[in-house]
C-alpha positions in Angstrom: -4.9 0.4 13.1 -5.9 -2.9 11.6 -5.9 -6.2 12.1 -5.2 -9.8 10.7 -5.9 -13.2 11.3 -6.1 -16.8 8.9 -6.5 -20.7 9.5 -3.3 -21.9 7.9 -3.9 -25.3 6.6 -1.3 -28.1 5.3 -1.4 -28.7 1.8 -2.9 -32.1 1.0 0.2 -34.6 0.1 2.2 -32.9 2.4 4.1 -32.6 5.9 2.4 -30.6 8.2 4.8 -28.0 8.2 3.7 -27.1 4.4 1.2 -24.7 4.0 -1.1 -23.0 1.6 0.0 -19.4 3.8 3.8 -19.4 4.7 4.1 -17.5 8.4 5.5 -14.3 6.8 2.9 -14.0 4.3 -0.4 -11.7 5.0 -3.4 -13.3 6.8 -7.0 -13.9 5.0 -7.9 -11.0 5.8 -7.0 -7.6 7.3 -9.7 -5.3 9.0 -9.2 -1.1 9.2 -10.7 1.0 11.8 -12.3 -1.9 13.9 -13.6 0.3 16.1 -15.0 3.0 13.6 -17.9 4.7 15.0 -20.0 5.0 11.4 -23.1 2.8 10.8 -21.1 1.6 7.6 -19.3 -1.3 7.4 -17.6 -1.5 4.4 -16.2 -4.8 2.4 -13.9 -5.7 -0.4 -14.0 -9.1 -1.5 -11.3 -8.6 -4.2 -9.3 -6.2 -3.4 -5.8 -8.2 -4.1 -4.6 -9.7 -7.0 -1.7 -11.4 -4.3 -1.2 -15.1 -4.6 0.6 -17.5 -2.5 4.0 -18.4 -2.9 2.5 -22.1 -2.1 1.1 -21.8 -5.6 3.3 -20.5 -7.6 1.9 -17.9 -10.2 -1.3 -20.8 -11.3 0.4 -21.0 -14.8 -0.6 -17.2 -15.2 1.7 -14.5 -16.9 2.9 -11.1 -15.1 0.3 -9.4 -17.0 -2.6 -11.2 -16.7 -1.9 -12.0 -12.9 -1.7 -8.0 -12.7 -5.3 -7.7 -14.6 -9.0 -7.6 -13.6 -9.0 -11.2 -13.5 -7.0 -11.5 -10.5 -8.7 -8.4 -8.8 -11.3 -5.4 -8.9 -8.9 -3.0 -10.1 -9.3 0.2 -7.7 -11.7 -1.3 -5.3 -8.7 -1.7 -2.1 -8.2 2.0 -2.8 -11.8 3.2 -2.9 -12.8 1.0 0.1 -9.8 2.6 2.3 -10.3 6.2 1.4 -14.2 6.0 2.1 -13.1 4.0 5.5 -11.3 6.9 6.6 -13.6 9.4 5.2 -16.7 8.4 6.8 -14.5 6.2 9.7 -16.1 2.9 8.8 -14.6 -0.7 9.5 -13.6 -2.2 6.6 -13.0 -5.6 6.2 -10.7 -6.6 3.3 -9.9 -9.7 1.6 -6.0 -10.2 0.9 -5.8 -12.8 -2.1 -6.4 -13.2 -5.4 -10.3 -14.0 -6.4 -8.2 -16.6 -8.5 -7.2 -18.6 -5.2 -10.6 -18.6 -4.1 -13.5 -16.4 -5.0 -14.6 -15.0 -1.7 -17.3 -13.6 -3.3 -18.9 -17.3 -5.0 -21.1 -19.7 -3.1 -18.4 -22.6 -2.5 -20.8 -24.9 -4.3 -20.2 -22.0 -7.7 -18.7 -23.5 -10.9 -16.2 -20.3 -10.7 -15.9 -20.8 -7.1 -12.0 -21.6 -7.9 -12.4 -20.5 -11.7 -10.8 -22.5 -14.6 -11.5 -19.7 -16.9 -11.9 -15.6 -16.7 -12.7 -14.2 -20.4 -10.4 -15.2 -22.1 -8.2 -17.0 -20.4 -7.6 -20.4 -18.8 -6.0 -20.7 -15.5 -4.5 -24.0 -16.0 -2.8 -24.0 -12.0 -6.7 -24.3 -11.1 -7.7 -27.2 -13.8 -8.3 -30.8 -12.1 -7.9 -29.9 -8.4 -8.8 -32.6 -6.0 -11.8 -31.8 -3.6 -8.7 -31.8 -0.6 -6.9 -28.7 -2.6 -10.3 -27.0 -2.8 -10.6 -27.4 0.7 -7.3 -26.1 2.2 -7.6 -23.0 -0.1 -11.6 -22.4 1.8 -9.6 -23.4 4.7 -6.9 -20.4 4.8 -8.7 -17.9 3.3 -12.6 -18.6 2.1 -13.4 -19.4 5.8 -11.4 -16.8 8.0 -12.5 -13.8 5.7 -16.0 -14.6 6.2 -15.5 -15.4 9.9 -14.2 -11.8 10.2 -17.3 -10.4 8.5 -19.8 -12.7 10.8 -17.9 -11.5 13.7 -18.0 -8.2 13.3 -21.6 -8.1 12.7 -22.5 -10.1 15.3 -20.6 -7.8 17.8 -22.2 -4.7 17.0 -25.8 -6.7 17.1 -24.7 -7.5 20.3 -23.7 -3.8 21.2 -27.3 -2.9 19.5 -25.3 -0.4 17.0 -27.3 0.6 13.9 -25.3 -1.2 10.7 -25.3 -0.8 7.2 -23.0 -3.2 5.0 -21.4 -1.8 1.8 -19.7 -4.0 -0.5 -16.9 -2.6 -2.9 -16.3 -4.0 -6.4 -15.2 -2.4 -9.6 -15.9 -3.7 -13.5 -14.3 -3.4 -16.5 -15.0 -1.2 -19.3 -15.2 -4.0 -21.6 -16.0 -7.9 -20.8 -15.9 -10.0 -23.8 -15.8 -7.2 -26.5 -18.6 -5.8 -25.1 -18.6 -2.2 -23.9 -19.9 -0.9 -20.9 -21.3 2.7 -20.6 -22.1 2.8 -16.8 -19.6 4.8 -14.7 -21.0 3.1 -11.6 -23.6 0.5 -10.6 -25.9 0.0 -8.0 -26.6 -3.6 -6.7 -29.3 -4.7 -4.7 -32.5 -7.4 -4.5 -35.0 -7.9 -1.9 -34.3 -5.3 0.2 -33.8 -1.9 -1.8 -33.9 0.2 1.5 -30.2 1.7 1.3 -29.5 0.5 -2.7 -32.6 2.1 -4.0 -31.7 5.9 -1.7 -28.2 5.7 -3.2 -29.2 4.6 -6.7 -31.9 7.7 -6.3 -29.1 10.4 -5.6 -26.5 9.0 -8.1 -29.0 9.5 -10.7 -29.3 13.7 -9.8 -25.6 13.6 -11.2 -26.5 13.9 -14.8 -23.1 13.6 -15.8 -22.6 9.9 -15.2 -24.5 7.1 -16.0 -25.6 5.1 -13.4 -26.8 1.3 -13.9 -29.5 -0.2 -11.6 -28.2 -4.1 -11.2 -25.8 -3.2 -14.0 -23.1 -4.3 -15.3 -24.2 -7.4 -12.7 -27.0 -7.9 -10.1 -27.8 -10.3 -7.0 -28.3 -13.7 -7.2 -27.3 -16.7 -4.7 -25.6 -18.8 -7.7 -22.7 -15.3 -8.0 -22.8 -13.9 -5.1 -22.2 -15.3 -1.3 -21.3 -11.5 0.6 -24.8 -9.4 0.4 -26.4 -12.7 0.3 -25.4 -13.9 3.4 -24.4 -11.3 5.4 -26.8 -8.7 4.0 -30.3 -10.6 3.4 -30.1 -13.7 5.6 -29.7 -11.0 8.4 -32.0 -8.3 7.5 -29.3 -5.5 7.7 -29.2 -2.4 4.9 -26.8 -2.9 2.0 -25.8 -2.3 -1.1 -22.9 -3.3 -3.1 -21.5 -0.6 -5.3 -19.5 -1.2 -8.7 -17.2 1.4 -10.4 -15.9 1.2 -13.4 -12.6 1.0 -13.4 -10.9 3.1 -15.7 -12.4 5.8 -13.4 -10.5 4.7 -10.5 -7.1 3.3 -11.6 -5.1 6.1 -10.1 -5.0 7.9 -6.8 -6.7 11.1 -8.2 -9.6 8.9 -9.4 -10.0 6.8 -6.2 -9.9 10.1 -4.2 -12.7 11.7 -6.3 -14.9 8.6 -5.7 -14.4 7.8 -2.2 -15.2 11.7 -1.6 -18.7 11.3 -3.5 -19.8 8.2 -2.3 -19.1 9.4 1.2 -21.2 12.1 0.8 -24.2 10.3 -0.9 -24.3 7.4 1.6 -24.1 9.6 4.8 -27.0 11.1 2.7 -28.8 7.5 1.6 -28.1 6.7 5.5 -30.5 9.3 6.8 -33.0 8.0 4.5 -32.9 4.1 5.3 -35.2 2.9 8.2 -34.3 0.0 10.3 
């Protein structure tokens, strides 16, 4: 089961009935297993590469709106398998990172991104603070909501939570390769990262990157940041590479052996 639900705001120089999200288009967000009975709750702050039909295609062609600039390749697919597998909520976010970056402090420069290597998104150049607004509005705002809420039910319920964030990298940003298979994020608190970093590194078949290919800090990141740190609960945000996961048999293999490790990390992690 899952569920949806977005502010729908008018577009600025506009009736009212305009709007960035047209009624038959998906919501901000959609949540799976909402009432999962795992510690884990799992999030994927780009897992779509979907824009709305409001704004047109942002001067972008087919291919590039179908590459890793518009999503994390792999990440939707990971995140949903390793839901169901360990029978987490999962929060997912259902627009492109291109619309809004739901993973970027809202004061970021790439907050709504000009630029993504090598290319220019010119249907983001010169935006007026209003248009800023109506795209935090529809879908910034409710996906974050949707993440507060659900943490703040089960601290009301007094249910042990750990947050897991869900991202995939390429295998080369701006010509420059990238050996890891997977990475493991984390920063002040290294209580779940550091156990799952640990039992990645037994597999000595992979290489695993500690705060590579990226890190935490509160100029990139808003998700482990807020809802992570600010509240004291576990996390970790994971990164896979994503030539490893850009087919079914891929995300399958992953979701199976990060299942396995965090149930494992889990035992580990005092609260």
């Amino acid at each position: 089961m899952s569920t949806q639900n977005a502010a729908r705001q008018a577009l600025p120089g506009t009736s009212d009935a305009t709007q960035l999200l047209a009624a038959d288009e998906p919501a901000a967000f959609t949540i799976e297993r909402a009432a999962g009975t795992a510690d884990f709750v799992l999030v994927c702050d780009h897992a779509s590469r979907e824009l709305p039909r409001s704004l047109g295609t942002l001067g972008l062609s087919h291919a590039e709106l179908h590459s890793h600039i518009a999503w994390d390749l792999g990440a939707a697919g990971v995140a949903r398998l390793l839901s169901e597998r360990l029978d987490a909520t999962l929060i997912l976010q259902n627009y492109s990172r291109l619309v809004i970056d739901c993973n970027r402090p809202l004061d970021a420069a790439d907050s709504v991104a000009i630029r993504s290597e090598w290319v220019d998104i010119t249907g983001n150049e010169k935006l007026s603070e209003a248009q800023v607004a109506v795209r935090r509005d529809a879908i910034f705002t409710p996906y974050h909501d949707a993440v507060r809420t659900t943490l703040d039910t089960r601290q009301r319920a007094k249910r042990r939570t750990l947050l897991v964030s869900i991202h995939s990298f390429t295998p080369k940003f701006l010509n420059v390769s990238r050996s890891w298979s997977i990475g493991v994020m984390y920063r002040h608190d290294a209580r779940l990262g550091g156990e799952l970093l640990t039992l990645l590194k037994r597999d000595k078949r992979m290489e695993v990157g500690d705060n590579q290919p990226y890190g935490i800090d509160d100029a990139s990141d808003y998700t482990l940041p807020v809802h992570g740190e600010a509240r004291g609960i576990a996390h970790v945000g994971i990164e896979i590479r994503q030539d490893l996961i850009g087919d079914d048999a891929g995300q399958k293999t992953w979701a199976g052996r990060l299942a396995s490790l965090l149930k494992q990390a889990a035992d580990a992690v005092t609260q």
